[in-house]
MIVO-959530 format. One record per residue (C-alpha): residue number from 1; x, y, z; chain; residue in one letter. Coordinates in steps of 0.001 Angstrom, whole numbers, plus 500000, padded with zeros to 6 digits. Layout:
// residues N
+-----+--------+--------+--------+--------+---------+
| num |      u |      v |      w | cadena | residuo |
+-----+--------+--------+--------+--------+---------+
| NUM |      X |      Y |      Z |      A |       A |
...
+-----+--------+--------+--------+--------+---------+
END
This chain:
// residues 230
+-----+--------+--------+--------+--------+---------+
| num |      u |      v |      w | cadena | residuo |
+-----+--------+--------+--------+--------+---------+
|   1 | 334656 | 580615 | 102690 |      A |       X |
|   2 | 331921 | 582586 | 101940 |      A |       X |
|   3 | 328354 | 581508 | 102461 |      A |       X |
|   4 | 326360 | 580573 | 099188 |      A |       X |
|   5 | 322791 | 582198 | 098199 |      A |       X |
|   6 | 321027 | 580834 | 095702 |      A |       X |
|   7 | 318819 | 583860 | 093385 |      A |       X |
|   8 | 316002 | 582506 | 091787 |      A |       X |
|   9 | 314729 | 584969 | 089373 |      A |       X |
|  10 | 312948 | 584743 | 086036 |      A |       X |
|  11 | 313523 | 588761 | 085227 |      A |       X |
|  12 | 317205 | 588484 | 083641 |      A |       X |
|  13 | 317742 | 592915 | 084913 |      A |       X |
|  14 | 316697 | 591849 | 088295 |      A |       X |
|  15 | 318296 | 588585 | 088956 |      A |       X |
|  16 | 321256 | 590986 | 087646 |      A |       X |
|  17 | 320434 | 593571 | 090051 |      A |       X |
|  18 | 320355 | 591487 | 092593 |      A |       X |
|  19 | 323382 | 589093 | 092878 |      A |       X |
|  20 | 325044 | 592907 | 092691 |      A |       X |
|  21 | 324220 | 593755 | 095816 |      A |       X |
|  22 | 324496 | 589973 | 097400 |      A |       X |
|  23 | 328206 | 589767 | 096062 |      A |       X |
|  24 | 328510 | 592765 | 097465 |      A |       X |
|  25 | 327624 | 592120 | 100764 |      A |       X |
|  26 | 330241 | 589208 | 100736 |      A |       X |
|  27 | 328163 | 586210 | 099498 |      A |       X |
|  28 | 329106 | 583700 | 097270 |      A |       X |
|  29 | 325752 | 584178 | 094392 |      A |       X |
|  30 | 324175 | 581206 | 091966 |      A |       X |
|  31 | 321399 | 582597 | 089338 |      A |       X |
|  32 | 318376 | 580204 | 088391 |      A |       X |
|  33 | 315477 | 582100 | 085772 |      A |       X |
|  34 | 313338 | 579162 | 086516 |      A |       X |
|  35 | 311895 | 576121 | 089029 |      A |       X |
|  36 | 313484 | 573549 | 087394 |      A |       X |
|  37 | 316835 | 575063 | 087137 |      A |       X |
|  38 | 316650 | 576151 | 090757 |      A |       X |
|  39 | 315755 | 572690 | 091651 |      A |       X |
|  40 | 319137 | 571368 | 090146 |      A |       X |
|  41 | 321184 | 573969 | 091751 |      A |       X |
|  42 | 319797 | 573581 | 094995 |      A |       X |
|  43 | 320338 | 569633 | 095240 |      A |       X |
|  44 | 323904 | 569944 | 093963 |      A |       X |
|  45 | 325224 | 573107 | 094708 |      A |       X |
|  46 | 323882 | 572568 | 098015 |      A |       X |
|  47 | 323349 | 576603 | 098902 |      A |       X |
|  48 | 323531 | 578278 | 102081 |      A |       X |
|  49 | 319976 | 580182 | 101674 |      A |       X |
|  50 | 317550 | 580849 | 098687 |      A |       X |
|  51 | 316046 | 583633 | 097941 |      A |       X |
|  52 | 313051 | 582717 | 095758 |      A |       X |
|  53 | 310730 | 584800 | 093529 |      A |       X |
|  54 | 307082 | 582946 | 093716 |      A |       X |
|  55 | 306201 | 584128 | 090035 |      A |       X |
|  56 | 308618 | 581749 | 087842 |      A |       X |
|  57 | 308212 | 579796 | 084653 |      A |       X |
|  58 | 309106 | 576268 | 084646 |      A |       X |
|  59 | 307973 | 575222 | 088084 |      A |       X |
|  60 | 305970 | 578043 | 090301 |      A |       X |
|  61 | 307457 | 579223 | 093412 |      A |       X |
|  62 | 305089 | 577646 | 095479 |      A |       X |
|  63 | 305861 | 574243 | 093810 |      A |       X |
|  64 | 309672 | 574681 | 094716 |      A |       X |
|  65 | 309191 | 575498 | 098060 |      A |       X |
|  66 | 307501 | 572775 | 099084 |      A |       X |
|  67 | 309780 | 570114 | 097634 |      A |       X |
|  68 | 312944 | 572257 | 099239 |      A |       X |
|  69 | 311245 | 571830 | 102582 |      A |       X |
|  70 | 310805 | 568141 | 102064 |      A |       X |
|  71 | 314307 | 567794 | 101203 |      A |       X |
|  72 | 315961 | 570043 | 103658 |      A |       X |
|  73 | 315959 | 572865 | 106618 |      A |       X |
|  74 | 317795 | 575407 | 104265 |      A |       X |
|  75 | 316649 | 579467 | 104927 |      A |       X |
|  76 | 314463 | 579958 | 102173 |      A |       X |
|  77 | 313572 | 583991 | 101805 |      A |       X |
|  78 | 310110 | 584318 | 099369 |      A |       X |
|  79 | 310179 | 587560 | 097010 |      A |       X |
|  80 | 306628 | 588683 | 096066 |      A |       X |
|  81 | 305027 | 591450 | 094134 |      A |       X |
|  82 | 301590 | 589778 | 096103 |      A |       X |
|  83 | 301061 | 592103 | 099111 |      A |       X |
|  84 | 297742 | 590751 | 100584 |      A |       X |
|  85 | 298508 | 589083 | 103881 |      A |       X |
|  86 | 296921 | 586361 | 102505 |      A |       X |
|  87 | 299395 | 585349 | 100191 |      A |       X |
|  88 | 302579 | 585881 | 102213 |      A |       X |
|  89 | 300846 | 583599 | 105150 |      A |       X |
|  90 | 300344 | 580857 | 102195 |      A |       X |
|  91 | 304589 | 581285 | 101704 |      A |       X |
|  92 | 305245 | 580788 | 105374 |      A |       X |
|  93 | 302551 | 577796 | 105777 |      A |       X |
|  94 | 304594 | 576113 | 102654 |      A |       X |
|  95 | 307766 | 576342 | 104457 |      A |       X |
|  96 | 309283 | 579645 | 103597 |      A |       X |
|  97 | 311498 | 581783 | 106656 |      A |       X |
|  98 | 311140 | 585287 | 105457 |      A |       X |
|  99 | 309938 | 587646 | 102788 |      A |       X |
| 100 | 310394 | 590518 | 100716 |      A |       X |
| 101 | 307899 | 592308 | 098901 |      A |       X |
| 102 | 308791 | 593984 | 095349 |      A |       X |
| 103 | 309917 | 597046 | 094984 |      A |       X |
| 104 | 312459 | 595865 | 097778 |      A |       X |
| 105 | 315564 | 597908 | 098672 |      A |       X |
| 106 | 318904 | 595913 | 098345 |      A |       X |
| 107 | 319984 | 596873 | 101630 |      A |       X |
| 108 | 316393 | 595518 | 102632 |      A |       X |
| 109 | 317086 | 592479 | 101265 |      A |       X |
| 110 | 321158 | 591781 | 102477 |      A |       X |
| 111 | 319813 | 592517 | 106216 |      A |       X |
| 112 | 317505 | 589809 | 105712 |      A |       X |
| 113 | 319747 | 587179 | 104632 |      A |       X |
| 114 | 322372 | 587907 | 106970 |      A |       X |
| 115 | 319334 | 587462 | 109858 |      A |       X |
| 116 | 318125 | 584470 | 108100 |      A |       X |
| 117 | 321920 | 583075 | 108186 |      A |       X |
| 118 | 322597 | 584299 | 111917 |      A |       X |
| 119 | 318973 | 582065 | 112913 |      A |       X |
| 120 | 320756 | 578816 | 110626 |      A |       X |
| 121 | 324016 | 579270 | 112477 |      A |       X |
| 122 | 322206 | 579906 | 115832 |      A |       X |
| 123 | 323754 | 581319 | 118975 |      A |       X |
| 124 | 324259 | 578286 | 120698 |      A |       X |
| 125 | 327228 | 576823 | 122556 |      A |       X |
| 126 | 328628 | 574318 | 120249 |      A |       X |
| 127 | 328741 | 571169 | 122597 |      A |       X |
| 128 | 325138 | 571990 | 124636 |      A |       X |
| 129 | 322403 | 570146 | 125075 |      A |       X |
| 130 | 319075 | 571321 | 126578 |      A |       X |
| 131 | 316091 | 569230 | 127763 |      A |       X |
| 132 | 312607 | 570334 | 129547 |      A |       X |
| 133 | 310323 | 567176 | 130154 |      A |       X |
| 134 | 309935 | 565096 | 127171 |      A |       X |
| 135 | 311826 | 567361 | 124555 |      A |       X |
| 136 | 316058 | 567668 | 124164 |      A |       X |
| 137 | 317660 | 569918 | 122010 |      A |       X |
| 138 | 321181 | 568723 | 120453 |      A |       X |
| 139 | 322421 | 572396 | 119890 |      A |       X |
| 140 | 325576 | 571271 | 118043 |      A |       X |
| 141 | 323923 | 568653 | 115845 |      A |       X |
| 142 | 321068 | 570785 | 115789 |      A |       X |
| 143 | 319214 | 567620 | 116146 |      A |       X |
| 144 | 315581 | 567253 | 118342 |      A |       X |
| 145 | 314130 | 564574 | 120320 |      A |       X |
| 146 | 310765 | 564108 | 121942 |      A |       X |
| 147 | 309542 | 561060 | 124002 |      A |       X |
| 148 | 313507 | 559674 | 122512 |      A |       X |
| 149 | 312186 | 559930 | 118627 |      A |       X |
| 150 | 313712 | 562465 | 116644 |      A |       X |
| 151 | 312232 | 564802 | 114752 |      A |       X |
| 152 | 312997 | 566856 | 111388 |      A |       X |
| 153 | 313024 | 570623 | 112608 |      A |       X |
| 154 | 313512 | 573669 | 109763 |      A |       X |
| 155 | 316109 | 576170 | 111414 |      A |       X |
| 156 | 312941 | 578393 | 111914 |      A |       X |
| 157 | 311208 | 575730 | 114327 |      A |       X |
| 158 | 314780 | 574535 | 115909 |      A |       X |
| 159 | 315170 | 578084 | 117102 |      A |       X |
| 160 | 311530 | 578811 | 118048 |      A |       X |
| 161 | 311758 | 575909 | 119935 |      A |       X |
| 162 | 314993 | 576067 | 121844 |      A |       X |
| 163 | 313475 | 579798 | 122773 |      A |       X |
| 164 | 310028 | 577912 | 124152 |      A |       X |
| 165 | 312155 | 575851 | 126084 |      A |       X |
| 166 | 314458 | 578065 | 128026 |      A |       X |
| 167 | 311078 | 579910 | 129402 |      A |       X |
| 168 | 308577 | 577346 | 130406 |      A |       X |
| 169 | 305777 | 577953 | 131761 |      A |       X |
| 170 | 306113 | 581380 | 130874 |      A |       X |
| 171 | 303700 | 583130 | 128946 |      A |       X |
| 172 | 305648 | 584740 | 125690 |      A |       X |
| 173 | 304447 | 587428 | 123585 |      A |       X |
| 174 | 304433 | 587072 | 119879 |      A |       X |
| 175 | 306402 | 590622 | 120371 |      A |       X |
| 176 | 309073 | 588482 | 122509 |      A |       X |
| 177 | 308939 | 586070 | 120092 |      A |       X |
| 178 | 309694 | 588231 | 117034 |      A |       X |
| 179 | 312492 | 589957 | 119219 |      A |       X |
| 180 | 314237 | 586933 | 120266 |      A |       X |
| 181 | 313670 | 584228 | 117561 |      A |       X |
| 182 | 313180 | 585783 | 114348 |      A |       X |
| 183 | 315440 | 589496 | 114969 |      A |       X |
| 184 | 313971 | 592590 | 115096 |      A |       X |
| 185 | 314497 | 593047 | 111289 |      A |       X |
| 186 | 311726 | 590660 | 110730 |      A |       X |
| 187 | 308970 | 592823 | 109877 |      A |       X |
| 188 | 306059 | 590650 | 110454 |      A |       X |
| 189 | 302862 | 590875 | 112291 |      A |       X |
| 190 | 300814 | 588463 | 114780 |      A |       X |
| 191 | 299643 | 585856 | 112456 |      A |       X |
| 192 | 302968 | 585237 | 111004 |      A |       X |
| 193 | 304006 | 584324 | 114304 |      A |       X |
| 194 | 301102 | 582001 | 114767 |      A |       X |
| 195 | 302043 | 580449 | 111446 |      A |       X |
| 196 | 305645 | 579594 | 112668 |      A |       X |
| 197 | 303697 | 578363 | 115735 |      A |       X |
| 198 | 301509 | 576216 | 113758 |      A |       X |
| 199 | 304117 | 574691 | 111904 |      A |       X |
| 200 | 306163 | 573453 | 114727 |      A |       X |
| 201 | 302944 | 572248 | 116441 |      A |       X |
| 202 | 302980 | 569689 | 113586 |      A |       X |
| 203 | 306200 | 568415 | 114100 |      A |       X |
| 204 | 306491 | 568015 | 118355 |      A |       X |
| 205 | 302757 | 567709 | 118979 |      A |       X |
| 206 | 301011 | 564262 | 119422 |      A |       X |
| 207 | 297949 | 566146 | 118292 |      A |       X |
| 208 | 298695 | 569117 | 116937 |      A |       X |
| 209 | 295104 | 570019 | 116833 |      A |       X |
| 210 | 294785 | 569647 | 120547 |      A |       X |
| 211 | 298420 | 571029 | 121705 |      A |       X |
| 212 | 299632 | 570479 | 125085 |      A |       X |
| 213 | 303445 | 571168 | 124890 |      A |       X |
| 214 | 302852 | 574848 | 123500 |      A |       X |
| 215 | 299425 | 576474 | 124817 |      A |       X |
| 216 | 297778 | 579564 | 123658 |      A |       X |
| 217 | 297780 | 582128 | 125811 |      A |       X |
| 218 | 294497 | 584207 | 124376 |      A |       X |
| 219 | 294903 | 587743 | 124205 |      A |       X |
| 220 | 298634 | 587423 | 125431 |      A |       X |
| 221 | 300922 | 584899 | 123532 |      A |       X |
| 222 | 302361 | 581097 | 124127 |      A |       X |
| 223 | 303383 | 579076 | 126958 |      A |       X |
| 224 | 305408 | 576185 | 126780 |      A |       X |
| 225 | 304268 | 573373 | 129374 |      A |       X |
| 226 | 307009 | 570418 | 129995 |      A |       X |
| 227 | 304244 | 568680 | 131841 |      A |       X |
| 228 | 301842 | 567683 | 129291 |      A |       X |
| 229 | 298969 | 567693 | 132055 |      A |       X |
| 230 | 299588 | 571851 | 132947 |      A |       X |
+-----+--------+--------+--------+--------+---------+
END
């Protein structure tokens, strides 16, 4: 059965234009033109990935982000015609995976959702579990545990995470990070990463303000200390 991508879209040619190429590619394609629509579809279609335009009547972008995160890890790719950095680091602090920028290529766009759908499926062993110090990783439940609580992880932060913990104590590159977490595909730059970084902080960190499980590295990357007191 073929995964399902929501388009959310406001220009009728585009939207158009768009679930083209995505049916093309082999997806399975539901069309909202604004927020509130999109809302709907999302809750009980229950897509695989959405591919939201920021600029959209009804509800903005930004608005429907935000309440998708709340409600669930799903990929969520942000189209913008915004190109400051500024902007797109506001998308991924909300909760969004990946971006395009408009103009975008189709082809552009496809190879992103199939990355963003390889991270949700991971490349995990379906019956392993992994645990460094205080933190386990369910891989088949995709569920995460520190100090025995569990915690809510987007796909983004599950995979980020199970990376941290297969090298710790090891100082990682944001390069290494892009490479191995996000694909090579995902044309990003440093701050991005630190914004994925960021947000996981806030979920595993008992002050996220003052990490200890993932350290900054300064002028090099991360490292990812099991023992809080490294």
């Amino acid at each position: 059965m073929p995964e399902k991508i929501l388009i959310v879209e406001d220009e009728a040619r585009i939207a158009r234009w768009t679930q083209t190429y995505v049916e093309n590619a082999g997806y399975e394609c539901l069309v909202a033109y604004n927020g509130r629509d999109a809302l709907y579809l999302a809750r009980h279609e229950k897509p695989d990935l959405v591919v939201l335009d920021l600029m959209i009547p009804e509800m903005d972008g930004w608005t429907l982000c935000k309440i998708l995160r709340q409600e669930s890890d799903i990929p969520i790719i942000m189209v913008t015609a915004k190109t400051l950095e500024s902007d797109i680091i506001n998308g991924l602090k909300i909760g969004a995976d990946d971006y395009v920028t408009k103009p975008f290529s189709p082809a552009e766009l496809v190879a992103r959702i199939e990355a963003a759908l390889r991270r949700a499926k991971g490349r995990l062993q379906p019956t392993h579990t992994v645990k460094v110090g205080d933190i386990e990783l369910d891989l088949s439940a995709r569920l995460c545990h520190v100090n025995g609580k569990m915690i809510t992880l987007t796909t983004s932060q599950f995979e980020l995470l199970h990376f941290f913990l297969q090298h710790p104590n090891q100082v990682l590159s944001r390069e290494q990070i892009i490479a191995n977490v996000f694909g090579l595909d995902f044309d990003s730059f440093d701050r991005a990463v630190d914004i994925h970084i960021r947000r996981l902080r806030t979920r595993i960190e008992p002050d996220p303000s003052n990490p200890t499980y993932i350290q900054t590295v300064f002028g090099a990357g991360y490292r990812f200390c099991p023992d809080k007191e490294n």
